[in-house]
C-alpha positions in Angstrom: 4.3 -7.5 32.0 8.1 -7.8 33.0 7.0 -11.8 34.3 5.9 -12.3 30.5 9.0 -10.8 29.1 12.5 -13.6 30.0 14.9 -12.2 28.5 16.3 -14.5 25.3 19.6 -15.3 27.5 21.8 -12.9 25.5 22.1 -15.1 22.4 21.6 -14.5 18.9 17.4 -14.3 18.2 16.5 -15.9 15.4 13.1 -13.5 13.8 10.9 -14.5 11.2 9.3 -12.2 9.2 6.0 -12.9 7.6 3.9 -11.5 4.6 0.6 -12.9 4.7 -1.5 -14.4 1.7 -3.7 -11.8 0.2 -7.4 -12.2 0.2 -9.0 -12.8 -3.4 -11.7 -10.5 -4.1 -14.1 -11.2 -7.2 -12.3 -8.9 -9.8 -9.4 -8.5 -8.6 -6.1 -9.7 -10.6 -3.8 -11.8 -8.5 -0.7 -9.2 -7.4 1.9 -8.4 -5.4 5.6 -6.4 -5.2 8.6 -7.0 -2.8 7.2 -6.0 0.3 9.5 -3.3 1.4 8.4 -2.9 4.6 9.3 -6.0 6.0 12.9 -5.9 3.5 13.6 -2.4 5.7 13.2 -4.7 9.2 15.3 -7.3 8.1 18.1 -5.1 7.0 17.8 -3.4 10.2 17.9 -6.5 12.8 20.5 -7.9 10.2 22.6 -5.2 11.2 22.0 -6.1 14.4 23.6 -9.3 14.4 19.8 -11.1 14.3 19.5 -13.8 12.4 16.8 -13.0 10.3 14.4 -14.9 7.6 11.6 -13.6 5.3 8.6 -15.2 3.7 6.5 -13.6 1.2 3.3 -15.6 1.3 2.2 -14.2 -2.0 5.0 -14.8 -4.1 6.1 -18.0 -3.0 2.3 -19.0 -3.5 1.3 -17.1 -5.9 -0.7 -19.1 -8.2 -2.5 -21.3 -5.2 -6.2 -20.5 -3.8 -7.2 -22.0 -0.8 -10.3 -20.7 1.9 -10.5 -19.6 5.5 -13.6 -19.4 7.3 -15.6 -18.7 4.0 -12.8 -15.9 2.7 -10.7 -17.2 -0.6 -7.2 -16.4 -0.6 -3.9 -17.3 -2.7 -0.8 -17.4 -1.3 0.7 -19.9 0.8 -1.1 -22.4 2.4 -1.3 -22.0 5.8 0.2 -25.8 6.8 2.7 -24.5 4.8 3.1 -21.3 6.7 3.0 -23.6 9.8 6.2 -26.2 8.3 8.1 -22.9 8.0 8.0 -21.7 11.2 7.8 -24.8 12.9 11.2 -26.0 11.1 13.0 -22.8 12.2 12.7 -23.3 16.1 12.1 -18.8 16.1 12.2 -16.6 19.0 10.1 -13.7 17.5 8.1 -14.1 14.4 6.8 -10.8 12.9 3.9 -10.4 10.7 2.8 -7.5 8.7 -0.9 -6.3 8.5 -0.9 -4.0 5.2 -4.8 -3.8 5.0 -7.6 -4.3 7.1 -8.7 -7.4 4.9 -5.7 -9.0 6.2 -6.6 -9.4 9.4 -8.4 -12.6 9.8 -5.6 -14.6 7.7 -3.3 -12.9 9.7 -4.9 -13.8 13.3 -4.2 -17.6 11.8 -0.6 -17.0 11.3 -0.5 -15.5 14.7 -2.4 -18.4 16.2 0.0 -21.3 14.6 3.1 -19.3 15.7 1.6 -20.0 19.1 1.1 -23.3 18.4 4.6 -23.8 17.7 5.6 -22.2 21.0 6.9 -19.2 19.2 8.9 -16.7 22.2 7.2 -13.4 21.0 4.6 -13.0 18.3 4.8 -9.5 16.8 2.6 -7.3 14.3 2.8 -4.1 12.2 1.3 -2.3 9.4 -0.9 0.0 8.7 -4.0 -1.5 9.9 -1.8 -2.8 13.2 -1.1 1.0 13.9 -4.8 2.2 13.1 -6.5 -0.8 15.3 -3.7 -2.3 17.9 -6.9 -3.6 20.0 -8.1 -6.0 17.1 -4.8 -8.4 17.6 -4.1 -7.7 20.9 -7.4 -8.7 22.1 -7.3 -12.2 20.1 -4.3 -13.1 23.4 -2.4 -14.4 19.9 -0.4 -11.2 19.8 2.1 -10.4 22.3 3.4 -7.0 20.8 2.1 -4.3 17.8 4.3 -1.8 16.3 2.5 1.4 15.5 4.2 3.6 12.9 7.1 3.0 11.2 9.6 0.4 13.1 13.0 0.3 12.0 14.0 2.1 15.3 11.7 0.6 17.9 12.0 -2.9 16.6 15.6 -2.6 17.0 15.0 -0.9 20.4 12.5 -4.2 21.4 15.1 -6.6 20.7 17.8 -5.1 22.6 15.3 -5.1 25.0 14.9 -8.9 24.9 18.3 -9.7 24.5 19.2 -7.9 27.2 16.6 -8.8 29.7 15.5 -4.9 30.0 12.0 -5.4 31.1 11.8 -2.1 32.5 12.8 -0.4 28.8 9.9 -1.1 27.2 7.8 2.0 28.5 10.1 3.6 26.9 10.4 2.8 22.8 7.6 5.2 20.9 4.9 3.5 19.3 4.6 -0.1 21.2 1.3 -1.5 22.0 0.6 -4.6 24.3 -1.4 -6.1 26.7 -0.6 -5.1 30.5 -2.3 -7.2 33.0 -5.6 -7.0 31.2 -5.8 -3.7 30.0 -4.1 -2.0 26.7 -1.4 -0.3 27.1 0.2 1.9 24.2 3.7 3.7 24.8 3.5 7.8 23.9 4.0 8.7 19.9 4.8 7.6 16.7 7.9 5.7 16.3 9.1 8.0 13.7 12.3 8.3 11.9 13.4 11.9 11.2 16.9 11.2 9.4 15.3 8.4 6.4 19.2 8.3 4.9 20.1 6.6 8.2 17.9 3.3 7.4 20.1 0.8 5.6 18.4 -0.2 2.2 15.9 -2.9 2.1 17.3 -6.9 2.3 16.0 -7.9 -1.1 18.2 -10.7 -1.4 16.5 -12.6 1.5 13.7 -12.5 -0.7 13.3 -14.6 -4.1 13.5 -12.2 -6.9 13.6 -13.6 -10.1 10.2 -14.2 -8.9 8.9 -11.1 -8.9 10.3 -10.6 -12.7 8.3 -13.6 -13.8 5.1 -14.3 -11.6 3.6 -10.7 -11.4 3.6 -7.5 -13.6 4.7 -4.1 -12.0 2.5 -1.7 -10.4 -0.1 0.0 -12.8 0.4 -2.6 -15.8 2.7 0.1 -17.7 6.1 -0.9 -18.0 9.0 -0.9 -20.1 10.9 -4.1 -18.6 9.4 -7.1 -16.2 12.6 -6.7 -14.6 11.4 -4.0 -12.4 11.6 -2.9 -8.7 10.2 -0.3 -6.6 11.4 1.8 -3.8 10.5 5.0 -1.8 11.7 7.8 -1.4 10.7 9.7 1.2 8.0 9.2 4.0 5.1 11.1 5.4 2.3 13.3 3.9 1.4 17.1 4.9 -2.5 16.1 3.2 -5.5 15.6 4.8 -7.2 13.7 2.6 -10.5 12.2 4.7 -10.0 9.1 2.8 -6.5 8.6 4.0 -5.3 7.1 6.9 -1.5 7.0 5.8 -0.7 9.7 9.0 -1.5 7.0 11.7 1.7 5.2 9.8 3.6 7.7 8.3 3.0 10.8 10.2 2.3 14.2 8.6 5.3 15.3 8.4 7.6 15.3 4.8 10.7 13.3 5.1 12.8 12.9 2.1 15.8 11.1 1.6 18.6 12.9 0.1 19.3 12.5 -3.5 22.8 11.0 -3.2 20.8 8.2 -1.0 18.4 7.4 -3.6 20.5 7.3 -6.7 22.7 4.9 -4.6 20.2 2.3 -4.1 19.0 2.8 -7.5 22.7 1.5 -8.4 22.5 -1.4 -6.2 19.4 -2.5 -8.0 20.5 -1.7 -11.3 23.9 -3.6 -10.5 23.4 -6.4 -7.8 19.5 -7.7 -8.9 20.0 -6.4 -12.9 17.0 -4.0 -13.0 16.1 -2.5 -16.3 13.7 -0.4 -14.6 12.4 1.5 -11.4 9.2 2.2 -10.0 8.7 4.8 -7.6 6.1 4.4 -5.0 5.5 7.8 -3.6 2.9 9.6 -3.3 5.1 12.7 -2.6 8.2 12.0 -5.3 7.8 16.1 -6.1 7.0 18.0 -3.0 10.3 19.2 -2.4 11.5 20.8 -6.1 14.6 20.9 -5.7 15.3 17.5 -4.7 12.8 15.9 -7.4 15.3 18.1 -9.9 18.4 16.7 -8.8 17.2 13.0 -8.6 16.2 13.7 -12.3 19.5 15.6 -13.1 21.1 11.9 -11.4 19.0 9.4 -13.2 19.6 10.9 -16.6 23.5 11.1 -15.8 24.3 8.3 -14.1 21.6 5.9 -13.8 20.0 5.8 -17.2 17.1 3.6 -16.9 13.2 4.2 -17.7 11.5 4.7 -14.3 8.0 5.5 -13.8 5.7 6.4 -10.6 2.7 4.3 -10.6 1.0 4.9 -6.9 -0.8 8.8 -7.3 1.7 11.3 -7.6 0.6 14.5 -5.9 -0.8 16.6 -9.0 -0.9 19.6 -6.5 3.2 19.5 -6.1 3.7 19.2 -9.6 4.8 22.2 -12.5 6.0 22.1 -15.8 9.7 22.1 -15.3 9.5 19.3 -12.9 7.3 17.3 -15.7 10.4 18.4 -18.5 12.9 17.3 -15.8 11.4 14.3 -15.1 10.8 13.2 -19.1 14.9 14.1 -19.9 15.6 11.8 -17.0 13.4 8.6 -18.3 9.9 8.9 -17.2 7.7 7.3 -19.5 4.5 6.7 -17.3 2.7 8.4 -13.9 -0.4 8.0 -12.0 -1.7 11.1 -10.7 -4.3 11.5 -7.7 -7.0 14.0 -8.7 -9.9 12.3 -6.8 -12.5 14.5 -7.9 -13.6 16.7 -10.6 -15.4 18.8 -8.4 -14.1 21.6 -6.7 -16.3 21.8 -4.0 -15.9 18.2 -3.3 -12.4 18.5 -3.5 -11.9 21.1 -1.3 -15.1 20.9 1.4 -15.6 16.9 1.6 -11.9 15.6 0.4 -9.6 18.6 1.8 -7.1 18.1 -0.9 -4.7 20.8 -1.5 -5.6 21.2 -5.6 -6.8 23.3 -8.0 -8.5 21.6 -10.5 -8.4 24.9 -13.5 -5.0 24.0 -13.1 -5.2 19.9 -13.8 -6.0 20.2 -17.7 -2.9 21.9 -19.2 -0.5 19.9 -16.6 -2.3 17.0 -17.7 -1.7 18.1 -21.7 2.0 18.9 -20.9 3.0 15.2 -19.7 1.4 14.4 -23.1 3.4 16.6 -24.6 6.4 15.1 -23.0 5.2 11.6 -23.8 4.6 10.7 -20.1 1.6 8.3 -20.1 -0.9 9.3 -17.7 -3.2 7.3 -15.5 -5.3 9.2 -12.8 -7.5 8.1 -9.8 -10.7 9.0 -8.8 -12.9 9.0 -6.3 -16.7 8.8 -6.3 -19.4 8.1 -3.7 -18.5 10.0 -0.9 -21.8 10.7 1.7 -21.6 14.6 1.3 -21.3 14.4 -2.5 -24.4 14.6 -5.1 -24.7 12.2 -7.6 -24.6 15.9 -10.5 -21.0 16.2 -8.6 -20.5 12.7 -9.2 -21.1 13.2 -12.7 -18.7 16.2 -12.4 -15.7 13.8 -12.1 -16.5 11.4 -15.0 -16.8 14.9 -17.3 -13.7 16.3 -15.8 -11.6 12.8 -16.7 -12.9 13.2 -20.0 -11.0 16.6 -20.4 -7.7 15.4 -19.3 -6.2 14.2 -21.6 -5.6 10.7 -19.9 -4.3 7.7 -20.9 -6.9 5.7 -18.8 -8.7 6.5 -15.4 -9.8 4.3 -12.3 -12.6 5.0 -10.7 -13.1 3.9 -6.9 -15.4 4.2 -4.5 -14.6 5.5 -0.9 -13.5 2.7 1.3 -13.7 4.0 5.3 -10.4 2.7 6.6 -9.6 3.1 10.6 -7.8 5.6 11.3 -8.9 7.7 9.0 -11.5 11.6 9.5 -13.9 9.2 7.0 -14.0 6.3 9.4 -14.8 8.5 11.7 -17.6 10.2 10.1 -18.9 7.2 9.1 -19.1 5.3 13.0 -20.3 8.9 14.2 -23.4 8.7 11.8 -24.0 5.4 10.7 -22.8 5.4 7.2 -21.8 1.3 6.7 -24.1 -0.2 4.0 -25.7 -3.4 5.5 -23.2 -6.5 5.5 -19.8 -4.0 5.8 -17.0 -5.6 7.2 -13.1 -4.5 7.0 -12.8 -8.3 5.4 -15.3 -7.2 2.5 -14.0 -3.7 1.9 -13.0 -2.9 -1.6 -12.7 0.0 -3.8 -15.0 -1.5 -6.7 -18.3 -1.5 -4.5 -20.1 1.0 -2.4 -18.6 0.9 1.5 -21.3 3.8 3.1 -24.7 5.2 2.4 -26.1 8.9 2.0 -28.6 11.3 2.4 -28.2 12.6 -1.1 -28.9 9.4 -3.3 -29.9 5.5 -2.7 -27.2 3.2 -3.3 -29.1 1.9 -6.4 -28.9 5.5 -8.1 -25.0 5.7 -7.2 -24.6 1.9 -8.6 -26.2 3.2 -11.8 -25.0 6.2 -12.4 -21.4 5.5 -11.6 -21.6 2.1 -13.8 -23.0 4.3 -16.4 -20.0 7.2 -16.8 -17.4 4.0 -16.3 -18.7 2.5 -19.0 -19.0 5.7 -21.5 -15.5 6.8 -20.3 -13.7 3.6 -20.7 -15.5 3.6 -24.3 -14.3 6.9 -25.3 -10.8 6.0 -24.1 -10.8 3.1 -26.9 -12.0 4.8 -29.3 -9.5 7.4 -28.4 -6.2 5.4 -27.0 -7.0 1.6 -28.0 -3.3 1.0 -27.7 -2.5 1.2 -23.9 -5.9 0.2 -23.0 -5.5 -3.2 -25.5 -2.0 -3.5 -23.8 -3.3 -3.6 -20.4 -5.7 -6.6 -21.2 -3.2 -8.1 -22.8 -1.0 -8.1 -20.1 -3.7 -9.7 -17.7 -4.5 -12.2 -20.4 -1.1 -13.4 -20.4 0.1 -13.5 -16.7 -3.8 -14.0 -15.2 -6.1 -15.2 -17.7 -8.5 -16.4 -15.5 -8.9 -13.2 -13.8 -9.6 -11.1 -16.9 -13.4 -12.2 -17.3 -14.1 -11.4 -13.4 -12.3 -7.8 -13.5 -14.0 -6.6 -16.7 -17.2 -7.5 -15.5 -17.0 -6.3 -12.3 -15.1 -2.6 -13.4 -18.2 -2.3 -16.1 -21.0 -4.6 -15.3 -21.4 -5.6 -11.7 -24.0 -4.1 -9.7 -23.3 -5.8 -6.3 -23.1 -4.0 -3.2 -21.6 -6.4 -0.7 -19.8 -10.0 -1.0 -21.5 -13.1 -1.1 -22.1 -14.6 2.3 -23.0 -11.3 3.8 
């Protein structure tokens, strides 16, 4: 290993940092947000002294399509990708790998930074952290980050700077190849104090963009001029679905209020935000912090906000929804997964009671709050009259609209695992193909063709009595596609009411 690793003679390294073009699945509206995963490493290695770029392949290609190996993507082309690093004669580019259907376009990126004799080719991500063997393997990769990076890629370039072969054993959460075999340094590469990180480098990025090319996350908005952030990291769940712990870890870390509200500042003042967006999943777990950053936005910030990703309903009271309506709130998306309690509690292990989901529900209604929720159906050890369960349950809520998934096995996670141990993958799975609008895994308890029906069935009679009930947000939301992605719109409504398929074409 040390022979592989010269040392960059103690100059300034120049890093690229890559978001990759997203695949296109059939249905599927053409999106994206700033990544902030790769806007927290620049800001780190800036600090550093490193000289750093970015390229987000979606935004900066956002309305081009173009195939690999049979798979449709938009985003930048990849001869495009290749002029950019090319031009920039880099030391280390870096390339993130959000989602296991990512991986194929991101083993091309990997391969044309070799190409053009790139020093050190680097990956993270969540689906880097769950499966490190799937890049390393491909001998394109020379490094993957597991877990958060912030401190260990700052630790690896020191480490390359400096000529400190011998360090690298030593920074959590590294994975590479070692004279043939895998190697993997001990832990996560976890960050305990969050307020430490400097705040994301979102003006590397170009972000009048993201005001005009995409709508925000969830399609409920008050301004176009919106960004998103997070607030804290890590979840105490154990959702089987989730494999956010092999990234995050399990345990809560919040940043302080003081910290949030300041870079809420900086994106109010420096990029002229007229709205924020929240990304947690755990905004409310700690009460008294949720209060305060509410008591802050409503006297000092004064924008609408909103949290669009799947609050945690389970964390949530009445004086946190009051608290969070006075401070601007006007839309949430909770995660109530099932409407079955069994299922809920035996087959998801999710920490809620669903007697008390109703009259929470009716009391961000009260407040004005629009309400979204997710839901889950399909799981192996659930019955199609439990499925049923969840589209009745929906009904009682009280909700603004509703999306239905089905459960999508993703590595790393206690469902992945169940579903390798007993041969749950419907015919023709792959990671590339996996989406939450089509059946991933089979069951004992129905045939895929009674789940396809009865599932398309309740979509269809819910999403019916929503318009008769709400036509105004669910009209606005079509709307919103039509304007920004017209040519999507026909493909999404078919496939969220209509479609029938099990797997993508080809397989």
């Amino acid at each position: 290993m040390g022979e592989t690793m010269a040392n960059l003679d103690e100059k300034i390294p120049k890093i690229l940092l890559i978001y990759p073009p997203s695949i296109l699945a059939p249905g599927f509206a053409r999106k994206t947000v700033l990544p902030l995963g790769i806007a927290y490493l620049a800001a780190v290695l800036r600090n550093k002294g490193a000289n750093v770029a970015v390229v987000d392949c979606i935004i900066e290609g956002i309305d081009t399509t173009f195939s690999v190996k049979g798979s449709d993507y938009y985003g930048l082309r990849l001869e495009e990708i290749r002029k950019r690093i090319s031009q920039g004669a880099y030391d280390i580019v870096g390339i993130s790998c959000q989602f296991s259907s990512m991986l194929e376009i991101v083993l091309e990126i990997c391969k044309i930074a070799k190409d053009c004799e790139v020093k050190y080719v680097i990956v993270g991500g969540p689906h880097a952290s769950a499966q490190p063997e799937s890049l390393l393997l491909s001998k394109l990769v020379d490094y993957v980050f597991i877990g958060e990076a912030e401190k260990s890629i700052a630790d690896f370039v020191d480490c390359l700077m400096g000529g400190n072969t011998h360090y690298i054993n030593n920074i959590s959460g590294l994975a590479y190849m070692d004279n043939g075999h895998l190697h993997s340094t001990s832990g996560l590469s976890l960050i305990e104090n969050i307020d430490s990180i400097p705040f994301p480098a979102r003006d590397l990025f170009p972000i009048e963009k993201y005001f005009t090319k995409c709508s925000p996350m969830g399609g409920v908005f008050k301004s176009r001029r919106t960004l998103s952030m997070a607030t804290s990291r890590g979840c105490p769940g154990k959702c089987t679905f989730c494999a956010s712990a092999r990234f995050w870890g399990m345990k809560f870390r919040a940043r302080s209020p003081e910290n949030v509200l300041a870079e809420i500042r900086e994106l109010r003042d420096k990029y002229r935000i007229e709205e924020v967006q929240f990304q947690d999943d755990n905004f409310t777990l700690n009460k008294k912090r949720a209060l305060e950053i509410c008591r802050g936005m409503k006297e000092r910030i004064g924008l609408p906000w909103s949290v669009p990703s799947g609050l945690a309903l389970w964390s949530i009271d009445k004086e946190i929804i009051d608290a969070m309506s006075d401070a601007g709130c006007h839309y949430v998306a909770v995660a109530i997964e099932s409407g079955n309690q069994r299922v809920l509690s035996e087959v998801i292990k999710k920490p809620l009671k669903l007697d008390k989901v109703p009259e929470l529900c009716r009391h961000f209604k009260k407040r004005k709050i629009k309400l979204a929720a997710f839901f889950i159906t399909g799981f192996p050890d659930e019955t199609l009259e439990e499925i049923r369960d969840t589209f009745n349950f929906a009904s009682k809520c009280n909700l603004d609209t509703a999306n239905f998934y089905f459960p999508t096995p993703l590595p790393g996670s206690p469902l992945w695992t169940q579903a390798e141990k007993e041969n749950l993958f419907v015919k023709g799975f792959s990671l590339k193909n996996a989406i939450y609008d089509r059946p991933s895994l089979t069951s004992k308890n129905w045939t895929l063709k009674e789940l396809i029906d009865v599932v398309h069935h309740e979509k269809r009679m819910f999403y019916l009595k929503t318009l008769l009930r709400r036509p105004r947000i669910l009209l606005f939301r079509i709307f919103e596609i039509l304007k920004h992605n017209p040519k999507q719109l026909v493909s999404m409504i078919y496939s969220q009411l209509f479609s029938k398929k099990i797997v993508s074409k080809g397989e």
